[in-house]
KOLVO-279967 format. One line per field, with one value per residue: residue number from 1; chain; x negated, y negated, z negated of N, C-alpha, C in turn. Coordinates in steps of 0.1 Angstrom, whole numbers. Atoms other than C-alpha are relative to their C-alpha. Layout:
num	(NUM:...);
chaine	(A:...);
n.px	(X:...);
n.py	(Y:...);
n.pz	(Z:...);
ca.px	(X:...);
ca.py	(Y:...);
ca.pz	(Z:...);
c.px	(X:...);
c.py	(Y:...);
c.pz	(Z:...);
end
This chain:
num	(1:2:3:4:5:6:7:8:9:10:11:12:13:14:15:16:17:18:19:20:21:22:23:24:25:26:27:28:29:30:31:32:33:34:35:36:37:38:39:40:41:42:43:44:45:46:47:48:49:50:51:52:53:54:55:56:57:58:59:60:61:62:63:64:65:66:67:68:69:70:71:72:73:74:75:76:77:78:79:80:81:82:83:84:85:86:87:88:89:90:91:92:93:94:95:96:97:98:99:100:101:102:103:104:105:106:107:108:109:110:111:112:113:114:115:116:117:118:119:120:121:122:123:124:125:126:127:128:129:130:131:132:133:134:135:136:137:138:139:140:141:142:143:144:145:146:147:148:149:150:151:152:153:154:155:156:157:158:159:160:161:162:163:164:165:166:167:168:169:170:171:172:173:174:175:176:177:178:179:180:181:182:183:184:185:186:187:188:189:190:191:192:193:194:195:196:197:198:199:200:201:202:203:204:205:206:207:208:209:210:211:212:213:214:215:216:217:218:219:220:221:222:223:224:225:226:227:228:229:230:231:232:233:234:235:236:237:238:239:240:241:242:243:244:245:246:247:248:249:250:251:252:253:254:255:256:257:258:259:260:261:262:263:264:265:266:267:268:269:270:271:272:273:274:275:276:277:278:279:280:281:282:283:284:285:286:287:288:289:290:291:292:293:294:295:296:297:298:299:300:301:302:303:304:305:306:307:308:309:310:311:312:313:314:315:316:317:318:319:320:321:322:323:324:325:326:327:328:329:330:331:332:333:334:335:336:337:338:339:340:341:342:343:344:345:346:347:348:349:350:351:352:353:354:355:356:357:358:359:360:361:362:363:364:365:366:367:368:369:370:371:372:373:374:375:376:377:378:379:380:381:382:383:384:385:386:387:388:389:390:391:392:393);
chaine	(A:A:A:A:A:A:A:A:A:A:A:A:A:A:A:A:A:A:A:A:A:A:A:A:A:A:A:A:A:A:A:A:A:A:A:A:A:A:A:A:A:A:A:A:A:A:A:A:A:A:A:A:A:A:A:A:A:A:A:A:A:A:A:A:A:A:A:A:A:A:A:A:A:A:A:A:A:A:A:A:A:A:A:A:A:A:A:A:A:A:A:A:A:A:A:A:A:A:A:A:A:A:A:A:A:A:A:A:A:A:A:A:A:A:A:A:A:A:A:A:A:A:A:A:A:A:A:A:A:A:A:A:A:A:A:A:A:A:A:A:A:A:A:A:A:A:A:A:A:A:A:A:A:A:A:A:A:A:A:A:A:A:A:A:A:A:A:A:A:A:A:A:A:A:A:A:A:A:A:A:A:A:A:A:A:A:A:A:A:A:A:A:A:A:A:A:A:A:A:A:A:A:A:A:A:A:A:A:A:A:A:A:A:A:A:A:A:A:A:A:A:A:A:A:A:A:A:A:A:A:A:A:A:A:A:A:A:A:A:A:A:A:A:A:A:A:A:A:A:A:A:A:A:A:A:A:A:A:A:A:A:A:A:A:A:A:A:A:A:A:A:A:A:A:A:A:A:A:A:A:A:A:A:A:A:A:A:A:A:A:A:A:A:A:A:A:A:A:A:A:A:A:A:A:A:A:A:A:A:A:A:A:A:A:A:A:A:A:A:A:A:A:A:A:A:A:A:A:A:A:A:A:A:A:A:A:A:A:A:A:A:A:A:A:A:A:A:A:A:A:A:A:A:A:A:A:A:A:A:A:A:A:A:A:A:A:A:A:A:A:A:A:A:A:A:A:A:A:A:A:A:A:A:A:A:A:A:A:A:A:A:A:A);
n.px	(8:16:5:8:9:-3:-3:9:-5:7:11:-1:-2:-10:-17:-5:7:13:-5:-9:-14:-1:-9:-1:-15:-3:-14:-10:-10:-9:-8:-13:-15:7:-6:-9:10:16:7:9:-2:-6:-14:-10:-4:11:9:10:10:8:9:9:7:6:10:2:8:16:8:-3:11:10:4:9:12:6:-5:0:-7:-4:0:-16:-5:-17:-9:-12:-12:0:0:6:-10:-10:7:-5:11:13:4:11:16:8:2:7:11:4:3:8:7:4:3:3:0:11:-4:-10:-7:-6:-11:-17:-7:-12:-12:-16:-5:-8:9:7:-2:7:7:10:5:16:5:8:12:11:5:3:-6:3:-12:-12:-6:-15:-11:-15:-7:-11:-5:-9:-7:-6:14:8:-7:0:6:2:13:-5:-4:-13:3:6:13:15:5:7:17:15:2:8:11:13:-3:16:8:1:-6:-15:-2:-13:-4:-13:-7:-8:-9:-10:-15:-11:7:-1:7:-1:6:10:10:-2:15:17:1:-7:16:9:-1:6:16:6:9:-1:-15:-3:-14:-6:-12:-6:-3:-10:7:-6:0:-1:-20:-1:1:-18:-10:-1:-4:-16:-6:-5:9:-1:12:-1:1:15:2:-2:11:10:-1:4:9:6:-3:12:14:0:0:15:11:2:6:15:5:9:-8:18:-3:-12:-9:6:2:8:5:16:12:-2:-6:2:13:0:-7:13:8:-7:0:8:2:6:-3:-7:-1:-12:-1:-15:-8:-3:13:12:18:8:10:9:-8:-8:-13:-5:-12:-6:-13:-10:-3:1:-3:11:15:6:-2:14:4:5:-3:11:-4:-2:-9:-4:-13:5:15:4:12:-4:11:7:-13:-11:-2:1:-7:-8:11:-8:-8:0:7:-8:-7:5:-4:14:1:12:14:2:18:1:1:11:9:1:-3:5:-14:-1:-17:-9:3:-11:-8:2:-14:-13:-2:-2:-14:-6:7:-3:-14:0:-9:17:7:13:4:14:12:-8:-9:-7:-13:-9:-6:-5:8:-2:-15:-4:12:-1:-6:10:9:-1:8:13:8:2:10);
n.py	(0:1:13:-1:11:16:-1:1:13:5:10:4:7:4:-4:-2:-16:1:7:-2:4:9:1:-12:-3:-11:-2:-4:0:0:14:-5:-3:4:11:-6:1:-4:-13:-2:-10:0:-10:4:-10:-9:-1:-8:-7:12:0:-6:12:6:-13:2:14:0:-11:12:17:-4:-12:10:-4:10:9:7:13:6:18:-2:-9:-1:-11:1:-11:-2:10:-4:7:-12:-8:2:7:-3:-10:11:3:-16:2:10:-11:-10:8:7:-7:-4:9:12:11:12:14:8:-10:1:-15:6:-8:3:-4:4:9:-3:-9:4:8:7:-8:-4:11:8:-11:4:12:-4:-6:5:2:14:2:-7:2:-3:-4:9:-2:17:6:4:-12:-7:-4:-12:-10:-7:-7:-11:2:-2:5:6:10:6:-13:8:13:-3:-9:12:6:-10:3:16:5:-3:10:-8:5:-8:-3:-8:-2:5:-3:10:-8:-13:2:14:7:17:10:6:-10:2:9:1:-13:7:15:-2:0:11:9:-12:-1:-11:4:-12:-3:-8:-3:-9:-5:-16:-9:-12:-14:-10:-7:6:2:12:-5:-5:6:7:-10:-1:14:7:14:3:7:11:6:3:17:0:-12:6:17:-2:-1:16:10:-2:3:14:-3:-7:8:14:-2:0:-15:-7:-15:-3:-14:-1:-2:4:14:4:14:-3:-6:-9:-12:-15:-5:-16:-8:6:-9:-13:10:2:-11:-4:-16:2:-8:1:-9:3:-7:9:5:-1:3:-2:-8:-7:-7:-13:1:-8:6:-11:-5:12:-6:-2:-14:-4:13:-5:-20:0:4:-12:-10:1:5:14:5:5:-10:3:5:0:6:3:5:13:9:-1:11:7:3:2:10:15:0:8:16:11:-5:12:7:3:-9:-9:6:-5:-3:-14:-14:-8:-5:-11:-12:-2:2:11:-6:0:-11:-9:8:14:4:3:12:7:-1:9:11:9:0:10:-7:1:8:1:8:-6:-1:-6:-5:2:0:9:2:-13:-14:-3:-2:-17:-7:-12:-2:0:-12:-15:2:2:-5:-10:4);
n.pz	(-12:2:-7:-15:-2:-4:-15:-11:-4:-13:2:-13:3:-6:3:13:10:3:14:17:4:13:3:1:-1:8:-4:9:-12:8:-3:1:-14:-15:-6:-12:-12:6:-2:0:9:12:6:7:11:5:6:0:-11:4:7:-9:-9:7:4:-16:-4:6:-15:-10:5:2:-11:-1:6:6:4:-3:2:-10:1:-2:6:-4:5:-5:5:11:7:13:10:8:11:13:10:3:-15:-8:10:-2:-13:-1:5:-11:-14:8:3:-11:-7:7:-8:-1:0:-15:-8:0:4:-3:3:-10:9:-3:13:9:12:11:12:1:5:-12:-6:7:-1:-14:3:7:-8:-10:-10:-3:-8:4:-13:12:-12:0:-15:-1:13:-8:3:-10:-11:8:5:-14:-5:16:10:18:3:1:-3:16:1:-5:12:11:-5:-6:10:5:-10:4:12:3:-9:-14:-15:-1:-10:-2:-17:-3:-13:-5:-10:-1:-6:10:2:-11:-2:11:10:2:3:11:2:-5:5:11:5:7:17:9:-5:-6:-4:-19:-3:-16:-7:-6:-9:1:-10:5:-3:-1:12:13:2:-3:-13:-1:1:-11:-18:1:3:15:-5:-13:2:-2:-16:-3:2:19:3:-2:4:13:6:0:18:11:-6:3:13:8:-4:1:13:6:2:-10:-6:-5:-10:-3:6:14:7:15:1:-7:10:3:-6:6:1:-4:-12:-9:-5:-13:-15:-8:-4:11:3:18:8:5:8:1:-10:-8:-1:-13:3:-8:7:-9:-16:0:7:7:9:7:-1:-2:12:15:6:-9:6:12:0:-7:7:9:-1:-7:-10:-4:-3:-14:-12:-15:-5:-10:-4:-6:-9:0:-9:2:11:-5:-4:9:6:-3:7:13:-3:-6:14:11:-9:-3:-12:1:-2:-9:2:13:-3:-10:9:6:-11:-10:-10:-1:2:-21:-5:5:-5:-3:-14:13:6:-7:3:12:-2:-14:7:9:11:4:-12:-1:0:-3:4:14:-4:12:-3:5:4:-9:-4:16:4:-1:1:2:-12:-12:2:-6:-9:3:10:-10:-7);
ca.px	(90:50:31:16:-14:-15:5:-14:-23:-37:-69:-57:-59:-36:-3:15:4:-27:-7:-4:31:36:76:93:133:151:186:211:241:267:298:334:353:343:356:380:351:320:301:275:256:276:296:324:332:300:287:278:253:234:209:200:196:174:152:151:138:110:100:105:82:59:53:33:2:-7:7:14:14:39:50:85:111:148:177:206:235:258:262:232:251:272:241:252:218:197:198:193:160:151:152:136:106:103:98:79:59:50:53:40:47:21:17:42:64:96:127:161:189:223:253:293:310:329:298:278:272:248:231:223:211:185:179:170:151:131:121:109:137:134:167:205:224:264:286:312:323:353:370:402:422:443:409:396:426:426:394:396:372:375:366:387:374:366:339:318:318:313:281:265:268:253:224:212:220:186:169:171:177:216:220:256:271:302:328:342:366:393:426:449:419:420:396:406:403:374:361:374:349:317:326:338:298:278:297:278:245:232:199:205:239:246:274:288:314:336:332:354:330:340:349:358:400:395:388:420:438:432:434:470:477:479:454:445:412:408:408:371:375:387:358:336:346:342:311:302:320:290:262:272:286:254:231:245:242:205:200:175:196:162:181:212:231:208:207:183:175:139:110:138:140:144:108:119:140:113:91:118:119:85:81:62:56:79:83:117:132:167:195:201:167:144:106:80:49:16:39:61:98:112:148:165:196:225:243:240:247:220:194:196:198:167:151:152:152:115:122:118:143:139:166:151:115:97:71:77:57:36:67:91:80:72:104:121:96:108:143:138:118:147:168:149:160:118:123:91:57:45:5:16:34:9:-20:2:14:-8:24:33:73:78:62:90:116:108:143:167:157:153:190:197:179:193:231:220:221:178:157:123:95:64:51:81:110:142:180:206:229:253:232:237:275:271:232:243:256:222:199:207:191:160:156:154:128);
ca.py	(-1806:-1799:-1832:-1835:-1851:-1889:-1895:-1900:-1936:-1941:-1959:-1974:-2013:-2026:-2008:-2008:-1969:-1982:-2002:-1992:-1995:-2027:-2023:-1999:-1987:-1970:-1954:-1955:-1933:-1938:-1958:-1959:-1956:-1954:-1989:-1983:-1998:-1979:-1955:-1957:-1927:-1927:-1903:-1914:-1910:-1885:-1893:-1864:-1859:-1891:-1873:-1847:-1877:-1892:-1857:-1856:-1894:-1889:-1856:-1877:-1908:-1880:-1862:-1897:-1885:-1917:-1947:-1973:-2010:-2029:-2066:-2057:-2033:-2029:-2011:-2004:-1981:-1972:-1991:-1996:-2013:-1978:-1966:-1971:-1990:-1962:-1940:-1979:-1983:-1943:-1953:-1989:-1967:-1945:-1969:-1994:-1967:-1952:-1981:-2012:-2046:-2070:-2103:-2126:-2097:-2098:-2071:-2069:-2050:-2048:-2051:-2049:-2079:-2059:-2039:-2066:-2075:-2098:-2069:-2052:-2087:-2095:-2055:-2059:-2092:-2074:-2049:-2071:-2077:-2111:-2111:-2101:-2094:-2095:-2076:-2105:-2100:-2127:-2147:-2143:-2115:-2106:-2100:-2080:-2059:-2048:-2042:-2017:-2037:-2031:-2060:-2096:-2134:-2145:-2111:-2130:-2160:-2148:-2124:-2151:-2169:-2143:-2139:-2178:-2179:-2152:-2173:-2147:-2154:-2148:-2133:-2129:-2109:-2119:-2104:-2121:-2107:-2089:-2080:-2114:-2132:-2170:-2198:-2217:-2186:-2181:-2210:-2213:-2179:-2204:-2230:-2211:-2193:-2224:-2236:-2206:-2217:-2190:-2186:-2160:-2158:-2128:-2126:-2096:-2093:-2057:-2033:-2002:-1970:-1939:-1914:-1944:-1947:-1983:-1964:-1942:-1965:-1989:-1953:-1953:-1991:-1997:-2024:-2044:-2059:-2098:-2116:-2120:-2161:-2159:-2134:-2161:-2193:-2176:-2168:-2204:-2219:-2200:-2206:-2245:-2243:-2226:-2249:-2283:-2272:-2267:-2228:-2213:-2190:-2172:-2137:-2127:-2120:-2138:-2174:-2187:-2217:-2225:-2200:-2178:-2154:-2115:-2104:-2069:-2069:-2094:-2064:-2039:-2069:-2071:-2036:-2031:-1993:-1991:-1965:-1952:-1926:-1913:-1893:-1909:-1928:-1936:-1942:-1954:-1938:-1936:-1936:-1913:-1920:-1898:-1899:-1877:-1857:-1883:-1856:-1865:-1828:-1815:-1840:-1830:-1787:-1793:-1814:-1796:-1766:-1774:-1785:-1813:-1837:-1848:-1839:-1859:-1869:-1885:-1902:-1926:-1932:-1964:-1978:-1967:-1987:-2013:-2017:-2015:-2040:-2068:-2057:-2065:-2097:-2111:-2105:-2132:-2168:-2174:-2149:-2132:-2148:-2137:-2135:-2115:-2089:-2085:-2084:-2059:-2033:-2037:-2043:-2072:-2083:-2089:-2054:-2039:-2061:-2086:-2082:-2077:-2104:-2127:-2120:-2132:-2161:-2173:-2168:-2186:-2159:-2160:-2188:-2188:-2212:-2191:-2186:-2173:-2155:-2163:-2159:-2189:-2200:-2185:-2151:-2151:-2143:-2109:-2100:-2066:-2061:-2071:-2045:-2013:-2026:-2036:-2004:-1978:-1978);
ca.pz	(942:937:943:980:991:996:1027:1061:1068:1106:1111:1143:1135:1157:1149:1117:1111:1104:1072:1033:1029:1008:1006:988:991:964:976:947:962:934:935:917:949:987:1001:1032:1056:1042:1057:1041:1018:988:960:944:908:902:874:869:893:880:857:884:907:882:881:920:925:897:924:951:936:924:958:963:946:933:920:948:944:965:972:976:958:967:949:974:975:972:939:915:893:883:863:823:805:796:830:848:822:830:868:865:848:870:901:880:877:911:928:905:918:929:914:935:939:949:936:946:933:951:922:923:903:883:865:855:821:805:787:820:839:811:812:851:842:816:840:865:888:906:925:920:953:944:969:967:1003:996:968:984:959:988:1015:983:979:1017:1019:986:964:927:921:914:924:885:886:913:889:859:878:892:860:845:871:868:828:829:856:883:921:934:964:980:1008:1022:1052:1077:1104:1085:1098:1089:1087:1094:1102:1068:1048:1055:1052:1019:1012:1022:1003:972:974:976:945:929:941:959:968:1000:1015:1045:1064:1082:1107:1097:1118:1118:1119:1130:1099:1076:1063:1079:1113:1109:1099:1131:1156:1140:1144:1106:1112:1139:1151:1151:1183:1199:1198:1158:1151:1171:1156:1123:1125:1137:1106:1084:1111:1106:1069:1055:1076:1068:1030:1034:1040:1067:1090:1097:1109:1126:1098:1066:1053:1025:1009:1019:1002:999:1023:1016:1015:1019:1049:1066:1067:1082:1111:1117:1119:1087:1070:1039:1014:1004:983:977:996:1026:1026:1057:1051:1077:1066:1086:1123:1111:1100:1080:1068:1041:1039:1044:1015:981:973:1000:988:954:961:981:961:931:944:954:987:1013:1013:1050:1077:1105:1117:1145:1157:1177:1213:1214:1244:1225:1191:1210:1223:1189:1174:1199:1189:1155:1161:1185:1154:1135:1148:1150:1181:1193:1199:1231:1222:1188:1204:1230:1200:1181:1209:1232:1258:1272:1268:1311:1312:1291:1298:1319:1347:1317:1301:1330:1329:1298:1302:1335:1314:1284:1258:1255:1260:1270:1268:1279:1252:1225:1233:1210:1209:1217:1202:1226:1224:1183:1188:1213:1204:1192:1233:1244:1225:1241:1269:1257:1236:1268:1296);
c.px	(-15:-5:-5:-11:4:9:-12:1:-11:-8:0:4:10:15:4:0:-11:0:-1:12:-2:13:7:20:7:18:10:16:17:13:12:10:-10:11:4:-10:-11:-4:-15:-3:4:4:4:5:-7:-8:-6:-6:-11:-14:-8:-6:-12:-16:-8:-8:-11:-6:-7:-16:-15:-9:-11:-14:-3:11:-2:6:9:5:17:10:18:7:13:7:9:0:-13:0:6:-11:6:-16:-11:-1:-3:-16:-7:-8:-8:-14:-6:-8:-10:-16:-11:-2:0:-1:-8:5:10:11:16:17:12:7:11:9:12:2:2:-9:-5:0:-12:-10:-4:-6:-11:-8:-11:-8:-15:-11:-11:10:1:17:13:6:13:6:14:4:18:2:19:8:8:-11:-1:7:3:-10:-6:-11:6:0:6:-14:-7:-9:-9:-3:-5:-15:-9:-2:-13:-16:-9:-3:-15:-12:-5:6:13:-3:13:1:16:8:7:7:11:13:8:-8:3:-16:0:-7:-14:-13:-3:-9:-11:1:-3:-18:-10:2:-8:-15:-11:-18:-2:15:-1:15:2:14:4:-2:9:-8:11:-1:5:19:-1:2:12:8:0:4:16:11:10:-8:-3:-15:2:-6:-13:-4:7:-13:-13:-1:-2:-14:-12:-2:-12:-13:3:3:-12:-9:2:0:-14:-7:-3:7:-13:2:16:12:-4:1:-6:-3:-14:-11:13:6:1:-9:-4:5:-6:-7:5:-2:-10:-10:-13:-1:11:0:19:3:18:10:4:-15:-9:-14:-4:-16:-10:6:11:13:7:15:11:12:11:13:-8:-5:-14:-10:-6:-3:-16:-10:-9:0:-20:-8:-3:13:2:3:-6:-16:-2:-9:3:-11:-3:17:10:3:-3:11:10:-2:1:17:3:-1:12:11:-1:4:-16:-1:-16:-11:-6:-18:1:4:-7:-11:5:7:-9:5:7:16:5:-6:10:14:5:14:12:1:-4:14:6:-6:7:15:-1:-1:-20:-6:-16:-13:-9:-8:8:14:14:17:5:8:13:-3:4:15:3:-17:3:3:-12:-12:2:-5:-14:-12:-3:-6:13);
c.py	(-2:-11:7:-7:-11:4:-9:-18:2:-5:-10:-18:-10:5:2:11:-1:-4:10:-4:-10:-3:15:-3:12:3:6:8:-2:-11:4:3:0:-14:4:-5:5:12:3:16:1:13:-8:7:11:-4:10:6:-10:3:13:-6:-5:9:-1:-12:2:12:-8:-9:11:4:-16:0:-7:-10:-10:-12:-7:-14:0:14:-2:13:-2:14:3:-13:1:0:14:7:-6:-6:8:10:-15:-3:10:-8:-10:7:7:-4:-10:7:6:-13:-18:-8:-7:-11:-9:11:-5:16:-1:11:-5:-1:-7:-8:3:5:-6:-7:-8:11:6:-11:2:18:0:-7:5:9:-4:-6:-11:-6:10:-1:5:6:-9:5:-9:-8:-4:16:10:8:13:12:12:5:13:-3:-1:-11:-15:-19:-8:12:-12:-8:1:9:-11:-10:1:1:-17:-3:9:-6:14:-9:4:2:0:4:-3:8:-5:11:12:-2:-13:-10:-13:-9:-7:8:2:-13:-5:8:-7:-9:5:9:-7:-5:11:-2:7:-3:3:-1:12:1:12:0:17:4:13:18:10:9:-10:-1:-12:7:7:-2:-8:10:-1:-12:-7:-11:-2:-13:-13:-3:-4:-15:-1:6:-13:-10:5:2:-11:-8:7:-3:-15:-1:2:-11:-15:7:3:12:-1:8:1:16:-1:-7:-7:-15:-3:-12:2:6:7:9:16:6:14:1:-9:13:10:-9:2:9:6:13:-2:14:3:16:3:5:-10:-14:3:-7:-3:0:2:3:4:-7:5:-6:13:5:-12:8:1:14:9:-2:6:18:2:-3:7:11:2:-7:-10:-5:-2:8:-2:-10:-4:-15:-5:-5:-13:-9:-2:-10:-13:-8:-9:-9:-15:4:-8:-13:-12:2:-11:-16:-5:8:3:-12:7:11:13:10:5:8:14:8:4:0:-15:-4:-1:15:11:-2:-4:-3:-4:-18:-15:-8:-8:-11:-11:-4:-4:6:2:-14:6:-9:7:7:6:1:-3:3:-17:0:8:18:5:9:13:8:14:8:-1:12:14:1:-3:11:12:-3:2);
c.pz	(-5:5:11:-3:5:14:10:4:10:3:18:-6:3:-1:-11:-8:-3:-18:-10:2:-13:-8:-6:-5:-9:3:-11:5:-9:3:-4:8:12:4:20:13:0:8:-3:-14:-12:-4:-6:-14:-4:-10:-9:3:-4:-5:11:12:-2:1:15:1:-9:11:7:-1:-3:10:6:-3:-10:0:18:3:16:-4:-1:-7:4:-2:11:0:13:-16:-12:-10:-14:-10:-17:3:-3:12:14:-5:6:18:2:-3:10:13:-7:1:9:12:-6:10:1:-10:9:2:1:-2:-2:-4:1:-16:6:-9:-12:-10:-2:-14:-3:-6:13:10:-7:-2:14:-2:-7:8:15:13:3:7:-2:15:0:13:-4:13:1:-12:0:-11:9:9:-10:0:15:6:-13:-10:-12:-5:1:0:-14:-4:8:-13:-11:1:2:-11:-6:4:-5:-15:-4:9:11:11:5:12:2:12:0:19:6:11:-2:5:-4:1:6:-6:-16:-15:-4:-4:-16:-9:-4:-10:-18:-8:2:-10:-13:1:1:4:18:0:15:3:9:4:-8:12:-3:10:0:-15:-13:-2:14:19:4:2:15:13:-8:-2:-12:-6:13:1:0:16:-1:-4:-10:-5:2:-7:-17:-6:4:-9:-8:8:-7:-13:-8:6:-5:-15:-4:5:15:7:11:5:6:-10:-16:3:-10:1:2:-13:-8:2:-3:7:7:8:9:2:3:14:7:-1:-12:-5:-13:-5:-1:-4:-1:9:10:7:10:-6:16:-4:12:18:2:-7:-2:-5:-10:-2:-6:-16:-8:-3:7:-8:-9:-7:6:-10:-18:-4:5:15:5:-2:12:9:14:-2:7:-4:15:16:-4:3:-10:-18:0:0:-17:-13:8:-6:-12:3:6:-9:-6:7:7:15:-6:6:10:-4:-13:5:7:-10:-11:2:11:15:-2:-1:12:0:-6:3:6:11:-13:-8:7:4:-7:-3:11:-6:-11:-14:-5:3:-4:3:3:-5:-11:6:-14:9:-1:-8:5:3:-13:3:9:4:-1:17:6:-4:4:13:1:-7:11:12:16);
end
C-alpha cells in the first residue's frame, strides 16, 4: 500500500475529531484453535499467513505518513501470544516504530497461558510493554475443558509468575456463566485470581453468538443457558469479592487496583480517537470510523495487493455520537457528568433522553442527582437491555 497523506484531524474544538489520536490498537488475528464461544476475528492454525500479516501491518502503519506518538498501545486478538520470538520482535518494531510511546505510557498485550515463556515476557518487557493480560477465564480444568481452552490451571500460575518475576502488570480475564456453572465454583475462580495478584481483573458473562459451535450446540440442546438468578448472583459474588479485596470496579465489566485502570479502553469510553491496524480493526480517526475486512484472508489480498483495507466507514452525525458517547460513559460506574457532556456535544442528556431515562430512574436501574447521571447497582446486572434505547432518537 503507497503511503497516504497524514490523516484528517478536524479543527472543531469541542468534539473529539478535533483530537490527535493518542491510543493506538494492534489486531493480532492468530490463534491455535477457535474456542467454542469466539466470535471474534481469528485464523486457526495459520501460521503461515503470519509473515504476510507482518508485511501488511508494516503497509498499514506506513499509510500513516508519519510517525505518531501515543499514550496507549494494545495487542489483541486473536492470540498475540502465537507469534514465535523473532516475528513478536519484527512486530514490536514495527509499532514501536510508527507509533512511539509517550513517557508514562501504558502497553498491553493480551496472552494465552499455555504460550508464555520467560524468554518471551522479558522479550515484551524489553520492548516496552507495561502490562500482561492472561486469558485465564477459569482455574477450574473441567470449565476450561468445556469451554475448548488449551490451556490447563498450573499455565495461569506459572504466566503470572512469570509476568511479576519481570516486574510487569498482570491483567486477568475470567468467565462466569457457563453451562453447570455454580455459585461456589465460581467463586473458587475469584479467589484462586487474587492469589495471583492481579493488577486488573474483567469478568464476562458467556454469551452464545450466533455462528459460534457454542451457539449450535445450545440451538440443538447440547448445552443449556444458566438460570437468570445464578448468572445474577454470580456476577454479584465478583462485584463484592473484587471490591472487598481492594479493586476499583470503575466499568461494567473491569476491576483494578487503584492507579490501575486500562488506559486504553478509558479512551474508547470516553469517546476518544484511536488508531488501529489489523484485519478486523476499527479506527476513529478525524470523525470518521473506519473498520477493516473482518477476513484475515480479504485483509491481507487487499492489503498487499495495494489496496484499502476498510470494508465499512461512517461518519457519524453530531446526535448520533452524542448518543453513543453517553452510552459509553454510563458504562463507567463514574456515570456521566451532566456539565461535561453538555461542554463536549453541545446536547444536553434530558434533550436526548430525558423520558427514557426518567424511566429508569423511577425503577431503580439509574440514579440521578442533577448534576451526574450513573448506573445502580440494580441497573449493573441488565445495563446491556437499557442501551438500545438510549442509542436511537
Amino acid at each position: 500500500m503507497p503511503p497516504s497523506p497524514p490523516l484528517p484531524i478536524r479543527d472543531d474544538p469541542r468534539s473529539s475529531a478535533a483530537k490527535v489520536p493518542r491510543a493506538a490498537y494492534i489486531h493480532v488475528p492468530f490463534c491455535a484453535r477457535r474456542c467454542g464461544y469466539c466470535n471474534f476475528t481469528l485464523v486457526a492454525n495459520r501460521q503461515d499467513l503470519v509473515e504476510p500479516y507482518l508485511t501488511a501491518v508494516e503497509r498499514e502503519l506506513a499509510a500513516l505518513g508519519e510517525p505518531r506518538e501515543v499514550n496507549t498501545i494494545f495487542f489483541g486478538g486473536g492470540t498475540p501470544t502465537q507469534l514465535d520470538l523473532p516475528r513478536l520482535a519484527r512486530l514490536l518494531s514495527l509499532v514501536s516504530r510508527w507509533h512511539p510511546p509517550a513517557a508514562g505510557h501504558e502497553f498491553t498485550v493480551e496472552a494465552n497461558p499455555a504460550d508464555l515463556t520467560r524468554d518471551m515476557v522479558w522479550l515484551l518487557a524489553a520492548n516496552g510493554v507495561t502490562r500482561i493480560s492472561l486469558g485465564a477465564q477459569s482455574f477450574q480444568a473441567d470449565k476450561l475443558t468445556l469451554l475448548e481452552r488449551d490451556h490447563l490451571p498450573d499455565d495461569i500460575r506459572r504466566s503470572a509468575a512469570l509476568v511479576h518475576d519481570a516486574g510487569l502488570q498482570l491483567a486477568c480475564d475470567l468467565i462466569f456463566g457457563v453451562p453447570g456453572e455454580t455459585l461456589e465454583g465460581w467463586g473458587a475462580d475469584l479467589d484462586e485470581a487474587l492469589a495471583l495478584g492481579p493488577d486488573h481483573v474483567s469478568t464476562y458473562g458467556l454469551t452464545f453468538e450466533r455462528g459460534t459451535t457454542f451457539w449450535n450446540r445450545l440451538s440443538h440442546g447440547q448445552l443449556a443457558r444458566l438460570d437468570e438468578e445464578l448468572e445474577r448472583s454470580l456476577f454479584a459474588r465478583a462485584i463484592d469479592r473484587l471490591s472487598a479485596a481492594g479493586f476499583e470496579h470503575y466499568e461494567v465489566s473491569n476491576f483494578a487496583r487503584p492507579g490501575r485502570r486500562c488506559r486504553h479502553n478509558e479512551a474508547y469510553w470516553a469517546g476518544e480517537p484511536y488508531f488501529a491496524v489489523g484485519p478486523g480493526a476499527t479506527r476513529y480517526v478525524g470523525g470518521v470510523r473506519e473498520t477493516n475486512h473482518r477476513s484475515t484472508l480479504a485483509y491481507l489480498k487487499r492489503v498487499l495487493a495495494g489496496e484499502s483495507p476498510v470494508a465499512e466507514r461512517e461518519q457519524l452525525a453530531d446526535e448520533d455520537r452524542a448518543r453513543e458517547l453517553l452510552v459509553f460513559g454510563l458504562r463507567r460506574m463514574a456515570g456521566v457528568e451532566r456539565a461535561w457532556f453538555a461542554e463536549r456535544t453541545g446536547r444536553t442528556i434530558d434533550g436526548l433522553v430525558g423520558a427514557a431515562l426518567a424511566r429508569h430512574v423511577a425503577v431503580g436501574l439509574l440514579e440521578d442527582d442533577g448534576g451526574r447521571v450513573r448506573l445502580t447497582r440494580e441497573g449493573l446486572f441488565v445495563s446491556d437491555a437499557i442501551w438500545p434505547e438510549y442509542l436511537r432518537a
